[in-house]
C-alpha positions in Angstrom: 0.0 0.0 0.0 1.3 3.8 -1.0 1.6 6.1 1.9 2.6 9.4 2.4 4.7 10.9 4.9 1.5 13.2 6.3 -0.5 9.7 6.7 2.0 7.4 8.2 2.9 10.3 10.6 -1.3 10.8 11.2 -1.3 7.2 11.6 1.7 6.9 14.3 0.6 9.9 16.6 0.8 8.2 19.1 4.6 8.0 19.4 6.2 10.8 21.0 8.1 11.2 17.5 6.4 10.1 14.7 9.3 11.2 12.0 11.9 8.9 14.6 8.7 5.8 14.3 9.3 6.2 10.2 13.2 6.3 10.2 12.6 3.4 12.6 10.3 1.1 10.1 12.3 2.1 7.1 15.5 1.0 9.4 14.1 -2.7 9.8 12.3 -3.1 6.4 8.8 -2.4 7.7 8.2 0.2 5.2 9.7 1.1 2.1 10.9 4.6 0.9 9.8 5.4 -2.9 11.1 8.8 -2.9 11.2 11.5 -0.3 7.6 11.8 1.3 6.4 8.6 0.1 6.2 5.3 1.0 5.3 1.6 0.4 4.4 -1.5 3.2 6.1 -4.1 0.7 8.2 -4.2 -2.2 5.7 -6.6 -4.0 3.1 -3.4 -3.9 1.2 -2.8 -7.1 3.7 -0.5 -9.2 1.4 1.5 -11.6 -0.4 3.4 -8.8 2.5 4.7 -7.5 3.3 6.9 -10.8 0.9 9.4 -10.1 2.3 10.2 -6.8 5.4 10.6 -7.8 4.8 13.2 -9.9 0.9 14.8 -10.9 -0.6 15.7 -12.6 0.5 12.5 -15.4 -1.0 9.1 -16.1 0.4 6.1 -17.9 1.4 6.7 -21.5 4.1 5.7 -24.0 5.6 1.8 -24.2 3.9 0.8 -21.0 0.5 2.1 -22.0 1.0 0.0 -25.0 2.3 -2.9 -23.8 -0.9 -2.8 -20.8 -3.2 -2.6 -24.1 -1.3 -5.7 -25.2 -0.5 -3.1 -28.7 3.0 -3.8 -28.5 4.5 -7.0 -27.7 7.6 -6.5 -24.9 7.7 -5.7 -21.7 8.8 -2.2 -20.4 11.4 -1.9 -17.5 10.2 1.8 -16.2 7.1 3.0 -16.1 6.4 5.7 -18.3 4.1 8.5 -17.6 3.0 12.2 -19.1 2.5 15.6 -18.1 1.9 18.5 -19.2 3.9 21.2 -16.7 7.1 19.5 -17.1 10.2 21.8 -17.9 12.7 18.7 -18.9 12.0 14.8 -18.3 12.2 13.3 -14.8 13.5 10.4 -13.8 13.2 8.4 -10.5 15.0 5.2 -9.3 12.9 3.3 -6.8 12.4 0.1 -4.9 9.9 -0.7 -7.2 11.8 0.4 -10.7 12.3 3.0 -12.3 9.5 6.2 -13.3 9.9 8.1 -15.8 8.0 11.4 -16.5 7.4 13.0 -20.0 6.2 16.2 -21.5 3.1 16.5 -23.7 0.9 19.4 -24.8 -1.3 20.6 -22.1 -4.4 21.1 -24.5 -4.5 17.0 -25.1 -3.3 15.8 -21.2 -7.1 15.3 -20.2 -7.8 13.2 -23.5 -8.1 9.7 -23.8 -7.4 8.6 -20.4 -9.3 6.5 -18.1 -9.1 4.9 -14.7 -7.6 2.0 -14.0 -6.8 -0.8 -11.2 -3.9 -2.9 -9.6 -5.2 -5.0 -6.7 -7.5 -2.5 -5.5 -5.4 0.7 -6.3 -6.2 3.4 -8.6 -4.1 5.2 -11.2 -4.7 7.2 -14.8 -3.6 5.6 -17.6 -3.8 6.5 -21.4 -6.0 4.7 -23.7 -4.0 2.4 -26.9 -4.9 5.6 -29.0 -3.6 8.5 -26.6 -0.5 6.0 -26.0 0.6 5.8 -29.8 0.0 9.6 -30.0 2.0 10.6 -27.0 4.8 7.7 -28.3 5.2 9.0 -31.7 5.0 13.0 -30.7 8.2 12.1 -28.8 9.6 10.8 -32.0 10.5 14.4 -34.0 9.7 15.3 -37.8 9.1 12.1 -39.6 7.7 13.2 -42.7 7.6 10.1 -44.9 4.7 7.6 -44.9 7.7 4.6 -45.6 9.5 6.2 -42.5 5.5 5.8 -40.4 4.9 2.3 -41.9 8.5 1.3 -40.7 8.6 3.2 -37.2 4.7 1.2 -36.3 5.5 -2.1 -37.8 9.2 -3.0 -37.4 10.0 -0.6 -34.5 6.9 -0.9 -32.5 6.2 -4.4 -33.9 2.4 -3.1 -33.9 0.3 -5.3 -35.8 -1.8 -4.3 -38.7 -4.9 -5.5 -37.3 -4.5 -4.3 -34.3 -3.8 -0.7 -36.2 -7.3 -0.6 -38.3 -9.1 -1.3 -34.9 -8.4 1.7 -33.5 -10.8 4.5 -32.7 -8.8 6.8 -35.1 -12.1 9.5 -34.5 -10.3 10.2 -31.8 -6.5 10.1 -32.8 -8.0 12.5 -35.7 -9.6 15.0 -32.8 -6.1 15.0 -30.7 -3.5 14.9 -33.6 -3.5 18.1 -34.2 -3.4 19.7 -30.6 0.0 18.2 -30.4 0.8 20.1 -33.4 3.2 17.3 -34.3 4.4 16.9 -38.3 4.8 13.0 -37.2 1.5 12.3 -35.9 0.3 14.5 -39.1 2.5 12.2 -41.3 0.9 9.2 -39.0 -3.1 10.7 -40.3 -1.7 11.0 -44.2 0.1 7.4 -43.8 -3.4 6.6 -42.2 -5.5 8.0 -45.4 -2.9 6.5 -47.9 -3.8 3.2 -46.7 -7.4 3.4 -47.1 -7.5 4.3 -50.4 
């Protein structure tokens, strides 16, 4: 379970010093520390809830997004979130792995994201749509359809089917409030092949 400094300290008023009781735990295991402030009972603790504490607003995005949607077939090793009032890219190593933190548009943060659960604990996470969008808006000025065809199907190892049942209604409302050319390459790739 995720804790906070503030609720582990409400929770162990009863000690003459509450910050001395935390030091304590952490000291003999009890408790782990995530990153200043924050806390988990065990190391086996869902990890995806604990994104959005590090570091909020963000949900889920990018590679792990995908790979939760099953869009993309490997594994991530850190957890991968967006935001929208970041001023470079943050990076935390934890107990539980490493977080990462990315910037996207603010117009298109409250887009295609939806609740989610991990035994019982909430976090944001972006839908298979907002996840490729956010992905390839990291990826700079790809122009060419051939470059889009290769970065989905060889990099990403997306599969075509997978591709067409998309709700592309919606990655045609958000691609252009990212005011990307890759993700307006990724819509003229998209008409090309439906021709």
């Amino acid at each position: 379970m995720i804790k906070t400094a503030l609720q582990l300290q409400t929770e162990l008023e009863g000690y003459s010093s509450p910050k001395s009781k935390i030091t304590q735990m952490t000291k003999k295991g009890e408790i782990f520390r995530v990153r200043r402030g924050v806390y988990v009972t065990s190391l086996q603790d869902p990890k995806f809830p604990v994104a959005s504490v590090l570091r909020s607003p963000s949900y889920i995005s990018f590679q792990t997004a995908l790979s939760y949607h099953q869009i993309i077939p490997e594994r991530t090793h850190a957890i991968m979130s967006a935001g929208f009032n970041l001023d470079k890219e943050y990076f935390y190593d934890t107990p539980l792995g490493r977080y990462s933190y990315h910037y996207i548009p603010e117009q298109v943060f409250p887009l295609g994201i939806f609740p989610a659960e991990e035994e019982g604990a909430g976090f944001r996470i972006a839908s298979a749509e907002k996840a490729i969008c956010d992905t390839l808006y990291k990826i700079r000025k790809i122009e060419r359809s051939s470059e889009i065809t290769k970065l989905l199907f060889e990099d990403l190892r997306i599969e075509k089917e997978i591709l067409e049942s998309l709700d592309w209604n919606l990655i045609n409302f958000m691609v252009p409030l990212y005011r990307s050319t890759t993700l307006r390459t990724l819509l003229k790739w998209k008409g090309k092949i439906n021709e």
